[in-house]
mmCIF file as Biopython writes it, N, C-alpha, C and O atoms, coordinates in Angstrom:
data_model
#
loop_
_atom_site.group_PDB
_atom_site.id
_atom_site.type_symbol
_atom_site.label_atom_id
_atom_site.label_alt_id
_atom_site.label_comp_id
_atom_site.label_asym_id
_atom_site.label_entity_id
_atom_site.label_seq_id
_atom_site.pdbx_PDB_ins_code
_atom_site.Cartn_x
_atom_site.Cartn_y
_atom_site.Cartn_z
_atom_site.occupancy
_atom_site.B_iso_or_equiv
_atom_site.auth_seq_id
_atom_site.auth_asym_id
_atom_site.pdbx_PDB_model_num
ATOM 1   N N  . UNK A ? 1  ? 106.874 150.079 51.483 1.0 0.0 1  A 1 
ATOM 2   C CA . UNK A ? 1  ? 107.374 150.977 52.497 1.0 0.0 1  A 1 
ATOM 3   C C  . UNK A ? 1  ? 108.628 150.359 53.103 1.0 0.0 1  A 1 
ATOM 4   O O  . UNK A ? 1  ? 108.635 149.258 53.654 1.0 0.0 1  A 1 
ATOM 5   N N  . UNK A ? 2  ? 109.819 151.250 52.941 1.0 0.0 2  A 1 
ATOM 6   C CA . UNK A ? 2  ? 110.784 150.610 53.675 1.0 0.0 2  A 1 
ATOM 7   C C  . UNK A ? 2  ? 111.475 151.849 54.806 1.0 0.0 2  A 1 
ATOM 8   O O  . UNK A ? 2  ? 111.967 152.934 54.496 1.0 0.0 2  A 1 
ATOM 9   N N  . UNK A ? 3  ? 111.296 151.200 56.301 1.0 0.0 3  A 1 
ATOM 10  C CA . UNK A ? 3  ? 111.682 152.518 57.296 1.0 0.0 3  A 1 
ATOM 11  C C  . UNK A ? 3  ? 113.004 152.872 57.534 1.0 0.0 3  A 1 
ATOM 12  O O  . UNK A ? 3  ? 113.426 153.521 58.491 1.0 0.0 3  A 1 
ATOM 13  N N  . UNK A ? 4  ? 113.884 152.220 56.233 1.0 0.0 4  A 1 
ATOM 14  C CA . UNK A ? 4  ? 115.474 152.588 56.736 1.0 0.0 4  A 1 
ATOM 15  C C  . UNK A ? 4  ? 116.361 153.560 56.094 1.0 0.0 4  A 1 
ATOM 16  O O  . UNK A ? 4  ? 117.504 153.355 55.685 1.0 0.0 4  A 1 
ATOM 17  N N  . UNK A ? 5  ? 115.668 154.673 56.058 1.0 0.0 5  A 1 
ATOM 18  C CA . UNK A ? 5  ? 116.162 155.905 55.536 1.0 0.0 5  A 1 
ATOM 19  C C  . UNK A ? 5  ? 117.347 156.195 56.695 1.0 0.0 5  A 1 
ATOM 20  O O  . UNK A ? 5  ? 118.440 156.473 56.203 1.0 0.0 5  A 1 
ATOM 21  N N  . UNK A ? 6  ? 117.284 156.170 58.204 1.0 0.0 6  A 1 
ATOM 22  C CA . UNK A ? 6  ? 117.912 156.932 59.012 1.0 0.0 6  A 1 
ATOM 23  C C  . UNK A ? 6  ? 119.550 155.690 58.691 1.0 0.0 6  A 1 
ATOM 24  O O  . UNK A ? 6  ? 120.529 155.877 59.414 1.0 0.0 6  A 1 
ATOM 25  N N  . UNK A ? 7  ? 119.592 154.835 57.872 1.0 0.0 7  A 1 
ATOM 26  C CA . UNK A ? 7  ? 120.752 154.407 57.537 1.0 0.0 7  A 1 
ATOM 27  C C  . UNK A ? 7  ? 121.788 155.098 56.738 1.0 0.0 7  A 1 
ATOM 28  O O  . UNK A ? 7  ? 122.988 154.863 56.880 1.0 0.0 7  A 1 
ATOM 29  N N  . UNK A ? 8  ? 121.159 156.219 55.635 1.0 0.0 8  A 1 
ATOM 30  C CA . UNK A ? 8  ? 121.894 156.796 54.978 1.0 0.0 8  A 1 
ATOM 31  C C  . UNK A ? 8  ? 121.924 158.287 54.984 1.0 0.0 8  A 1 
ATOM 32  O O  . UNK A ? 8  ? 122.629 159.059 54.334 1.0 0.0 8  A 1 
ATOM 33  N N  . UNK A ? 9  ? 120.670 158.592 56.181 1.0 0.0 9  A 1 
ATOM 34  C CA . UNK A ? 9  ? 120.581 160.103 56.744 1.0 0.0 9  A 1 
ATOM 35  C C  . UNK A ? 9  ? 120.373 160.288 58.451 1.0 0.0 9  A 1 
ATOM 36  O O  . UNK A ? 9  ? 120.093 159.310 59.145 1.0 0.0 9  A 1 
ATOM 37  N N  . UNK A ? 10 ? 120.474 161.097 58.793 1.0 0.0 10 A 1 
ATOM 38  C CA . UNK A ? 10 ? 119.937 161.338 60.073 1.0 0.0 10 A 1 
ATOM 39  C C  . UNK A ? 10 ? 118.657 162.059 59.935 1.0 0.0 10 A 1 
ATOM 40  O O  . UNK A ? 10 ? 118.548 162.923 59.066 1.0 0.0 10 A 1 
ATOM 41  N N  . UNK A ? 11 ? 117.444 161.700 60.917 1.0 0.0 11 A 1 
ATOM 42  C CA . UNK A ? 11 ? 116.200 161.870 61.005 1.0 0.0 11 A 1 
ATOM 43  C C  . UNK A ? 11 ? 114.898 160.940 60.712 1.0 0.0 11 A 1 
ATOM 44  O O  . UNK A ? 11 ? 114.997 159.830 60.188 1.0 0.0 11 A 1 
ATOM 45  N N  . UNK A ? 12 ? 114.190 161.277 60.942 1.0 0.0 12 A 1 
ATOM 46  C CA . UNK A ? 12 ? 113.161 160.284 60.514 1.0 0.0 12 A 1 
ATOM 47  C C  . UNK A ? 12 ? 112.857 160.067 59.216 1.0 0.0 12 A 1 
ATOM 48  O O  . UNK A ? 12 ? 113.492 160.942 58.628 1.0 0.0 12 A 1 
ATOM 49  N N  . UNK A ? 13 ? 112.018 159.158 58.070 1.0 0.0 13 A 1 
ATOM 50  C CA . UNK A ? 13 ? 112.276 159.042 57.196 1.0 0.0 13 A 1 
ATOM 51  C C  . UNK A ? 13 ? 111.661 157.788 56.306 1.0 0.0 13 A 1 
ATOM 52  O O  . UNK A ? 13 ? 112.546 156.964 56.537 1.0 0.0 13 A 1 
ATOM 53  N N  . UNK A ? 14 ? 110.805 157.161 55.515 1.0 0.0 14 A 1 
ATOM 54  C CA . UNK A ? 14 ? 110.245 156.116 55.028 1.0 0.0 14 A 1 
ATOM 55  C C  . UNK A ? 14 ? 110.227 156.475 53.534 1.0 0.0 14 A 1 
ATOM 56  O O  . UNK A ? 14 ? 109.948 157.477 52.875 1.0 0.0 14 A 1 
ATOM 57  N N  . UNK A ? 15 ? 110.674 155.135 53.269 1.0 0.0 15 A 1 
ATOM 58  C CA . UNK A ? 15 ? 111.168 155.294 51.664 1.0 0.0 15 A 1 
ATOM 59  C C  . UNK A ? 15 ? 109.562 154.490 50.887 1.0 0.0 15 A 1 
ATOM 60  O O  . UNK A ? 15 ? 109.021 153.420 51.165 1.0 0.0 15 A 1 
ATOM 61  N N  . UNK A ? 16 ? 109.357 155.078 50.320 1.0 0.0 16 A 1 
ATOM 62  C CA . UNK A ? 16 ? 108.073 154.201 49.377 1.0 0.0 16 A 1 
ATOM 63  C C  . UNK A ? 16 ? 109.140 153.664 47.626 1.0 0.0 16 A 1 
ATOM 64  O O  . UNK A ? 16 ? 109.653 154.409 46.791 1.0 0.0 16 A 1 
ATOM 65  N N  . UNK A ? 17 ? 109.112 152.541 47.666 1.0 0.0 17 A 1 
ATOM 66  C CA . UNK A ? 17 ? 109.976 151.609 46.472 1.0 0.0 17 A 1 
ATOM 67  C C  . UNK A ? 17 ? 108.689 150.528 45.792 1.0 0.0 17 A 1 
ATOM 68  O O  . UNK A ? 17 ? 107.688 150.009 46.285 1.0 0.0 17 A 1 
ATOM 69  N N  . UNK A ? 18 ? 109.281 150.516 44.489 1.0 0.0 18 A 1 
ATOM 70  C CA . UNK A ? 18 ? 108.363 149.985 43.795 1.0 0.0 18 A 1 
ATOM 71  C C  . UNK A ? 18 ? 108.120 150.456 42.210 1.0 0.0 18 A 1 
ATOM 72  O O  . UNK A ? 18 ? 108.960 151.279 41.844 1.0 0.0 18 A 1 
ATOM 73  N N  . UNK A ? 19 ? 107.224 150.125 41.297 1.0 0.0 19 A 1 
ATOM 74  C CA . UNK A ? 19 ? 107.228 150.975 40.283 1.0 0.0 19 A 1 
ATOM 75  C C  . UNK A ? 19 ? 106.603 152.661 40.321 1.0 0.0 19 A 1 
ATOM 76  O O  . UNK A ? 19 ? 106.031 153.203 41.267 1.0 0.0 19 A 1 
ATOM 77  N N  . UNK A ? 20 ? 106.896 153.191 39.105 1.0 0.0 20 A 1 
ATOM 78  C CA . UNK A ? 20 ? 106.331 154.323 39.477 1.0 0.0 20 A 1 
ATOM 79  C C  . UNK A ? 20 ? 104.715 154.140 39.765 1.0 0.0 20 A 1 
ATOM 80  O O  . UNK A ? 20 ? 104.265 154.869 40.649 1.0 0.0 20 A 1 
ATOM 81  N N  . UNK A ? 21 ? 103.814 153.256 39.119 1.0 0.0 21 A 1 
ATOM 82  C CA . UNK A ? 21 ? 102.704 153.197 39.456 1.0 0.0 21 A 1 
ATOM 83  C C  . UNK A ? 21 ? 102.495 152.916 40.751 1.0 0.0 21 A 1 
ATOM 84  O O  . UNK A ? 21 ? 101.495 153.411 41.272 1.0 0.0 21 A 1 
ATOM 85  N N  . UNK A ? 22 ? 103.398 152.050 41.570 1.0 0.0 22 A 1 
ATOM 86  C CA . UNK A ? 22 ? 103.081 151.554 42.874 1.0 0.0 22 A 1 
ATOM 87  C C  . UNK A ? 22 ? 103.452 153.011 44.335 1.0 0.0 22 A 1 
ATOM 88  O O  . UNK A ? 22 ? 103.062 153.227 45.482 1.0 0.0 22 A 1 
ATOM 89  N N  . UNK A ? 23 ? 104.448 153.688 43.298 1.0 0.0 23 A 1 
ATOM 90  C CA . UNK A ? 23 ? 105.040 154.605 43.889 1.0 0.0 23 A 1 
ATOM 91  C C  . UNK A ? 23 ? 103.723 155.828 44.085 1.0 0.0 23 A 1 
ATOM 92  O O  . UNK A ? 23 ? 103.251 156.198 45.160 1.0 0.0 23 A 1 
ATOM 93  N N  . UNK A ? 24 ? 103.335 156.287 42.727 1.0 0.0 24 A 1 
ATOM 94  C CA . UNK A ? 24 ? 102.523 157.272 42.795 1.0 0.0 24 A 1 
ATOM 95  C C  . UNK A ? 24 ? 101.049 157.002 43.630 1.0 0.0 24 A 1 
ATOM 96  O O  . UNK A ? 24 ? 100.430 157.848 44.274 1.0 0.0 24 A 1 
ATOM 97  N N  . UNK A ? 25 ? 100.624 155.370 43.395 1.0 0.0 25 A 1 
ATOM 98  C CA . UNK A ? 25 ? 99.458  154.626 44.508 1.0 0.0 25 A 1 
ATOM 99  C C  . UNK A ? 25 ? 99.381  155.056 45.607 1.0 0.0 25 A 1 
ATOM 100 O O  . UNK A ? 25 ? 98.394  155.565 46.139 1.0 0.0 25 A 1 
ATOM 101 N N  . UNK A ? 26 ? 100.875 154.813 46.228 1.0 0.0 26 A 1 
ATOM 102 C CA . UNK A ? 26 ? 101.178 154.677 47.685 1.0 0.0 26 A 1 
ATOM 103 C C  . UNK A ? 26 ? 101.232 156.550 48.159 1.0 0.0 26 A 1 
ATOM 104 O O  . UNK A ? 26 ? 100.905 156.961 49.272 1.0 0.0 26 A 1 
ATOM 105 N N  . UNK A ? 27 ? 101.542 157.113 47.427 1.0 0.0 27 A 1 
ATOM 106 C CA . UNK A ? 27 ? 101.157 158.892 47.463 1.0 0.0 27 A 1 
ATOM 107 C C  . UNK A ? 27 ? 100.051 159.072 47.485 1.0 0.0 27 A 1 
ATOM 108 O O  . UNK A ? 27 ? 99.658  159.526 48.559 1.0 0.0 27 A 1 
ATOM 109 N N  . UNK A ? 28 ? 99.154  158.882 46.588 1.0 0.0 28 A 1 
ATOM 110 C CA . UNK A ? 28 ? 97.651  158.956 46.542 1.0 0.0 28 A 1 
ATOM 111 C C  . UNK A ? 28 ? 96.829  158.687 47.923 1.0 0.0 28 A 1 
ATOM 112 O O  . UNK A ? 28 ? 95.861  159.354 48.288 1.0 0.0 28 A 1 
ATOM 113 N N  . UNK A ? 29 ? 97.483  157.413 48.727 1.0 0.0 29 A 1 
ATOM 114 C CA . UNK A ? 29 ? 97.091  156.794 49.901 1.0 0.0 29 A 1 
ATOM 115 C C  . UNK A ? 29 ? 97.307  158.173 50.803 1.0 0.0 29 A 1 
ATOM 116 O O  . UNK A ? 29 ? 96.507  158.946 51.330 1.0 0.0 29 A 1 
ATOM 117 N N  . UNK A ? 30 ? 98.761  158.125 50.737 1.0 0.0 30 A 1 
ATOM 118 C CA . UNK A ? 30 ? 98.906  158.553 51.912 1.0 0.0 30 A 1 
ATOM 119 C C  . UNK A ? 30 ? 97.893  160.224 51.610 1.0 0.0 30 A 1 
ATOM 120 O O  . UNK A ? 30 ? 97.218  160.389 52.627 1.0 0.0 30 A 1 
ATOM 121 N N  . UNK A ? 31 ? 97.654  161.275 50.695 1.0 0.0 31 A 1 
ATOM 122 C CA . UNK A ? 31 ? 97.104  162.230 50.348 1.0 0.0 31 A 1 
ATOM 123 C C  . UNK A ? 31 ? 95.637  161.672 50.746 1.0 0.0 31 A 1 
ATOM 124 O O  . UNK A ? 31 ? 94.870  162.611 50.961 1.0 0.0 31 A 1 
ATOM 125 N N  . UNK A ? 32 ? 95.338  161.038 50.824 1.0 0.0 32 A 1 
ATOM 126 C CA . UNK A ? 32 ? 93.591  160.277 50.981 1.0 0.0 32 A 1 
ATOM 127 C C  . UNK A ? 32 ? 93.492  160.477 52.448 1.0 0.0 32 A 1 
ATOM 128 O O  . UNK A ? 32 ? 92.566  161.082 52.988 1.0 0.0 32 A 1 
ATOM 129 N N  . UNK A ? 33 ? 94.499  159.937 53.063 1.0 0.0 33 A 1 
ATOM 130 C CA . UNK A ? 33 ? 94.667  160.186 54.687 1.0 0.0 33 A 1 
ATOM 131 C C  . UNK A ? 33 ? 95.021  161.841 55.175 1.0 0.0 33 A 1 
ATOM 132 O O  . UNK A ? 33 ? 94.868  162.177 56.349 1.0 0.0 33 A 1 
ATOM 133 N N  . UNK A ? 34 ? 95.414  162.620 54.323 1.0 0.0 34 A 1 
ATOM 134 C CA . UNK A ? 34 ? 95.122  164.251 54.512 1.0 0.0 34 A 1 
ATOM 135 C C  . UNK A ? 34 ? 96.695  164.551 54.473 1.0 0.0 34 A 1 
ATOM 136 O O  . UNK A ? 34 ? 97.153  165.672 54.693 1.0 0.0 34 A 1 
ATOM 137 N N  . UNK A ? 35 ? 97.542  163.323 54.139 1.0 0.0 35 A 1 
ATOM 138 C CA . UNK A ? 35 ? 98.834  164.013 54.003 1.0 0.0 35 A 1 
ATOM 139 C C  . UNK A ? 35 ? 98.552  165.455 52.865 1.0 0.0 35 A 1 
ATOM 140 O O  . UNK A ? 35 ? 97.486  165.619 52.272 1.0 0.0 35 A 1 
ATOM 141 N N  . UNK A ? 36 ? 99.711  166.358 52.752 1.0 0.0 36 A 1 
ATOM 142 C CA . UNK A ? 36 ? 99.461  167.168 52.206 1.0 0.0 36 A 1 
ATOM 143 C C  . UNK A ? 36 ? 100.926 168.000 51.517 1.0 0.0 36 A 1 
ATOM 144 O O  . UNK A ? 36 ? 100.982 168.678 50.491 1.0 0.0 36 A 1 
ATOM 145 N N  . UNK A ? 37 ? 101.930 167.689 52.407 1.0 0.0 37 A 1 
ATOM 146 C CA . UNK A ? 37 ? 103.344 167.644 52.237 1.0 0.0 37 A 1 
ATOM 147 C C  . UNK A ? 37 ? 103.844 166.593 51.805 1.0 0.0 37 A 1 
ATOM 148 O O  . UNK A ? 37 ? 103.259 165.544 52.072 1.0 0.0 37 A 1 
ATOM 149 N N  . UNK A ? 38 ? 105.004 166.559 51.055 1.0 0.0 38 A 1 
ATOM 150 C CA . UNK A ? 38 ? 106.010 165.578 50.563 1.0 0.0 38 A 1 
ATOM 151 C C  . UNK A ? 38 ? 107.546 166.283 50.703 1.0 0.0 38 A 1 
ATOM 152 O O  . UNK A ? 38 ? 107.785 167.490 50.679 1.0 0.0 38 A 1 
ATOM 153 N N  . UNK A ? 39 ? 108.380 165.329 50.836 1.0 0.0 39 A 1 
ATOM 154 C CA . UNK A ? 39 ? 109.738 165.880 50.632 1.0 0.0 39 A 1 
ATOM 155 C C  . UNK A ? 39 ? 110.397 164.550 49.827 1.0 0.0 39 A 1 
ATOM 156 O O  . UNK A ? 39 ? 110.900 163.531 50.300 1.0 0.0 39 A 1 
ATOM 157 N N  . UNK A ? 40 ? 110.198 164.958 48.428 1.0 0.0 40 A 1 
ATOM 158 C CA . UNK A ? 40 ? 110.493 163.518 47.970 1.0 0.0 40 A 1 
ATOM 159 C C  . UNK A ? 40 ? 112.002 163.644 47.968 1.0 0.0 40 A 1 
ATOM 160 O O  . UNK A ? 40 ? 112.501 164.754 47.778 1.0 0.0 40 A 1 
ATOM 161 N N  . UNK A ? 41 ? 112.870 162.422 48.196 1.0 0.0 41 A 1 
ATOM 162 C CA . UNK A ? 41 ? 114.182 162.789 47.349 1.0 0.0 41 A 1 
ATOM 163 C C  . UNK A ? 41 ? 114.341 161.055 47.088 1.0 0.0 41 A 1 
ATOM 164 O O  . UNK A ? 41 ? 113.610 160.178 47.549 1.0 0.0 41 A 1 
ATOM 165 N N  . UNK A ? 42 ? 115.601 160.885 46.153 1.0 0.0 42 A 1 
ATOM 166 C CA . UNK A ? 42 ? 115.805 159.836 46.364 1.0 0.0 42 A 1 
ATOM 167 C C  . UNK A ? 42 ? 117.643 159.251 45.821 1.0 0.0 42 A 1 
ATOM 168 O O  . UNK A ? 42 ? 118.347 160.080 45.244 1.0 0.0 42 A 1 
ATOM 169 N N  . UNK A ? 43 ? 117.993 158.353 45.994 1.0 0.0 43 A 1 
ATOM 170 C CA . UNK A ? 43 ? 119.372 158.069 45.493 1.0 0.0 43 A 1 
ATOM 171 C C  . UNK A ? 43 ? 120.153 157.330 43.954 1.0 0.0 43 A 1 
ATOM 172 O O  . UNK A ? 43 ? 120.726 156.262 44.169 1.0 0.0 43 A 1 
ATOM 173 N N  . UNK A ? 44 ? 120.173 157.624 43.118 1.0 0.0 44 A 1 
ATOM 174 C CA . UNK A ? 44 ? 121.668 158.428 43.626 1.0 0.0 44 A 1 
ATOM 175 C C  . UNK A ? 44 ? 120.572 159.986 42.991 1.0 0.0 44 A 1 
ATOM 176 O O  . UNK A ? 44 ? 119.634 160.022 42.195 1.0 0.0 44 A 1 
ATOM 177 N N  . UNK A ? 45 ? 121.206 160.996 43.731 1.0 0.0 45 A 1 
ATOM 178 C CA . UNK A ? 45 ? 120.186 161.850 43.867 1.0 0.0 45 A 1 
ATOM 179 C C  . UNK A ? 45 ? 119.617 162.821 42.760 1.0 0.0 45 A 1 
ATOM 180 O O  . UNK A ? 45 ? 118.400 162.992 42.829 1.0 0.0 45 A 1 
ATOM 181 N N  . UNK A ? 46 ? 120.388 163.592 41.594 1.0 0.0 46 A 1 
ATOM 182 C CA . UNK A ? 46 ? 120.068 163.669 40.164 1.0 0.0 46 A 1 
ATOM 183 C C  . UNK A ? 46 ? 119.211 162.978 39.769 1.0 0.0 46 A 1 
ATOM 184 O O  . UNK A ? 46 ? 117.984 163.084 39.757 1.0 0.0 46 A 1 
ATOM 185 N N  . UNK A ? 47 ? 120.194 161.924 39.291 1.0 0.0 47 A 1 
ATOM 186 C CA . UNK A ? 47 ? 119.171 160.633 37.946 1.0 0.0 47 A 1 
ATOM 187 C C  . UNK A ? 47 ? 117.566 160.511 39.264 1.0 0.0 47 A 1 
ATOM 188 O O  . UNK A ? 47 ? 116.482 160.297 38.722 1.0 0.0 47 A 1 
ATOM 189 N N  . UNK A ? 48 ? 117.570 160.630 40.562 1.0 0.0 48 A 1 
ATOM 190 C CA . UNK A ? 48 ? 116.517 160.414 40.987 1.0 0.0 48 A 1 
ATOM 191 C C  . UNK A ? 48 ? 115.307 161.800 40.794 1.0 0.0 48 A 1 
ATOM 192 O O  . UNK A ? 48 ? 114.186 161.893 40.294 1.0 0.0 48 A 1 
ATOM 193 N N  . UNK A ? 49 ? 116.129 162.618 41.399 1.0 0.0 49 A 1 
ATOM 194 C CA . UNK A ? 49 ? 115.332 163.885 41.184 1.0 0.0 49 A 1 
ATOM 195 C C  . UNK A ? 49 ? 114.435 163.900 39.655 1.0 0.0 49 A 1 
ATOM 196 O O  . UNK A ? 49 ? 113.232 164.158 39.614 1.0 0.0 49 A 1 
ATOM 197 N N  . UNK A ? 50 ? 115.308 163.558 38.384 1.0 0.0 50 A 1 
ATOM 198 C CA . UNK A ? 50 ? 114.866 163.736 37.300 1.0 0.0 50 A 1 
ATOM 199 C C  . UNK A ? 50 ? 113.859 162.582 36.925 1.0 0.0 50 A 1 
ATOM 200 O O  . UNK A ? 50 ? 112.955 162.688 36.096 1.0 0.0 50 A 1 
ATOM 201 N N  . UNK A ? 51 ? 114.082 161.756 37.475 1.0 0.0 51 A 1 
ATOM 202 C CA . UNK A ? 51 ? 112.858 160.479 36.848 1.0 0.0 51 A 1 
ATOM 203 C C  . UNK A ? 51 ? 111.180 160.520 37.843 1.0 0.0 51 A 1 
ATOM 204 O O  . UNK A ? 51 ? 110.071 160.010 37.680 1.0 0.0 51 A 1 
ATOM 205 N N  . UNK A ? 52 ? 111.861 161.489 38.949 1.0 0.0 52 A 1 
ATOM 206 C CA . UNK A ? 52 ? 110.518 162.011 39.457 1.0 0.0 52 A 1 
ATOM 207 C C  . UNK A ? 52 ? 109.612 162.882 39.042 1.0 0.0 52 A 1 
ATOM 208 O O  . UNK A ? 52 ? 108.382 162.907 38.990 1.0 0.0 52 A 1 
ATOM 209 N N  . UNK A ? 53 ? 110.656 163.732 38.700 1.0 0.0 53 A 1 
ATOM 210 C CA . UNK A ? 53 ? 109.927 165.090 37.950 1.0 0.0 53 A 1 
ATOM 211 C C  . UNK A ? 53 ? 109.411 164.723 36.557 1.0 0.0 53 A 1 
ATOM 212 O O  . UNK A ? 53 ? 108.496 165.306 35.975 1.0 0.0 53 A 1 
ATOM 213 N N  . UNK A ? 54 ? 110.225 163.514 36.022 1.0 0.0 54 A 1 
ATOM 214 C CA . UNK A ? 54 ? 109.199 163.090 34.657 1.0 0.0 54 A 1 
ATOM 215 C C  . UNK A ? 54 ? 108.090 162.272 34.853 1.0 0.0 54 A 1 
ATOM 216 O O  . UNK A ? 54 ? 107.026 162.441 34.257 1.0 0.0 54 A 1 
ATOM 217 N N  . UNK A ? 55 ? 108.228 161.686 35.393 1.0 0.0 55 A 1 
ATOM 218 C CA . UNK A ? 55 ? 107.164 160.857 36.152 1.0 0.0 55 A 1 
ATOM 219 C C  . UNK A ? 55 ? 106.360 160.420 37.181 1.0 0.0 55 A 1 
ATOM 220 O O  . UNK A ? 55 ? 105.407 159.685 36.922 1.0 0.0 55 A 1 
ATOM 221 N N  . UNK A ? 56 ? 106.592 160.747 38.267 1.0 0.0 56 A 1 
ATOM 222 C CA . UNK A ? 56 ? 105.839 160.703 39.344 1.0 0.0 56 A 1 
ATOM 223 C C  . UNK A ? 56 ? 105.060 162.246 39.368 1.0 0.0 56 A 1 
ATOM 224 O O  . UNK A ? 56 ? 103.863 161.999 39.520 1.0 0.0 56 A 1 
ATOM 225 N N  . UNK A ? 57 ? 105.248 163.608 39.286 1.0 0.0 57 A 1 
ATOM 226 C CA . UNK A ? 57 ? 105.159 164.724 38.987 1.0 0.0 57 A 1 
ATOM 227 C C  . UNK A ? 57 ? 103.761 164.736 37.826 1.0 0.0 57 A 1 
ATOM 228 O O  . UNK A ? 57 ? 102.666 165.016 38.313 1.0 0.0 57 A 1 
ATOM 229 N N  . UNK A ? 58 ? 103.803 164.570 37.005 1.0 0.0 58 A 1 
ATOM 230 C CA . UNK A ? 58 ? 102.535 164.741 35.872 1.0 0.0 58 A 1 
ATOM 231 C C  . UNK A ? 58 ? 101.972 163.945 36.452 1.0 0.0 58 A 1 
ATOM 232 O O  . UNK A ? 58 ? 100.868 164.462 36.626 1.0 0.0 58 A 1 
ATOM 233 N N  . UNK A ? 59 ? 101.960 162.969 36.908 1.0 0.0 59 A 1 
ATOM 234 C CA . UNK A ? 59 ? 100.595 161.747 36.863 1.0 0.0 59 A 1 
ATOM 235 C C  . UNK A ? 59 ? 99.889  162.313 38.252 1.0 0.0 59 A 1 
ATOM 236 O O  . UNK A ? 59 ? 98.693  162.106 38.459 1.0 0.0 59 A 1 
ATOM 237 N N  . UNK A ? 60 ? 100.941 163.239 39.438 1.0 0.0 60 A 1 
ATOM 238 C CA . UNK A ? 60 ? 100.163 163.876 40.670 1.0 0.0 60 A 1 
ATOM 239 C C  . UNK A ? 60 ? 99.480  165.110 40.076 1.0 0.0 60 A 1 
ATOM 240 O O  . UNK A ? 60 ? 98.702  165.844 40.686 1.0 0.0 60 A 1 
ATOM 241 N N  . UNK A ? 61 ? 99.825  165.224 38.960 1.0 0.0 61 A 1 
ATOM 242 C CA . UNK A ? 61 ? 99.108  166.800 38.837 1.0 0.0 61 A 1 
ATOM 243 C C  . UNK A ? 61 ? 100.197 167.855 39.324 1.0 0.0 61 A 1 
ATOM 244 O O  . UNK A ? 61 ? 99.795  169.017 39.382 1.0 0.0 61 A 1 
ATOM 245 N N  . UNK A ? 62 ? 101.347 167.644 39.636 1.0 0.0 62 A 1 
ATOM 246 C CA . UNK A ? 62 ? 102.540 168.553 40.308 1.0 0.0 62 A 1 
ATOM 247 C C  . UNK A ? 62 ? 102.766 169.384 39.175 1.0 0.0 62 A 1 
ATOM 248 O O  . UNK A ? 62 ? 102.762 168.724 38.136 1.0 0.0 62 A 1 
ATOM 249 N N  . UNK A ? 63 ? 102.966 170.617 39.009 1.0 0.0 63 A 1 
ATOM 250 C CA . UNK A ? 63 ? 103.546 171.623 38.134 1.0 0.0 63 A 1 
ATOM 251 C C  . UNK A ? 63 ? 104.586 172.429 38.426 1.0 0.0 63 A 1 
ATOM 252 O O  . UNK A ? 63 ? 104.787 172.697 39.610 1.0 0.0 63 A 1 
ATOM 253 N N  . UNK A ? 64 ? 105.074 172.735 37.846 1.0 0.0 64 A 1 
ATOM 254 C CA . UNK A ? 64 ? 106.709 173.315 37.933 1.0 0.0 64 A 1 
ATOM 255 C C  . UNK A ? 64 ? 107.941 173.580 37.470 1.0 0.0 64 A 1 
ATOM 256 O O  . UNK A ? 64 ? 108.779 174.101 38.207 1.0 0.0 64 A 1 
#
């Protein structure tokens, strides 16, 4: 968990970094605790969007 998103955006904001396994873990957690929303994004923002949707995406069960 790193809380310094409001460095490269305005608003609140916590970045989860790590592999995708550690990445998709730390989702699972927070979904265990009743999260239920996500707003994933990440930088540089394409190549990020796309390595989510290949991977973090199937292993949640996300469809789309």
């Amino acid at each position: 968990m790193w809380p310094g998103m409001s460095l490269f955006r305005p608003g609140p904001g916590t970045a989860v970094v790590g592999s995708t396994a550690q990445v998709i873990e730390r989702i699972e957690e927070f979904e265990d605790l009743g999260v239920d929303t996500f707003i994933l994004s990440g930088n540089p923002l394409l190549e990020e969007a796309y390595r989510v949707a290949e991977t973090v995406h199937p292993a949640l069960g996300v469809k789309g």
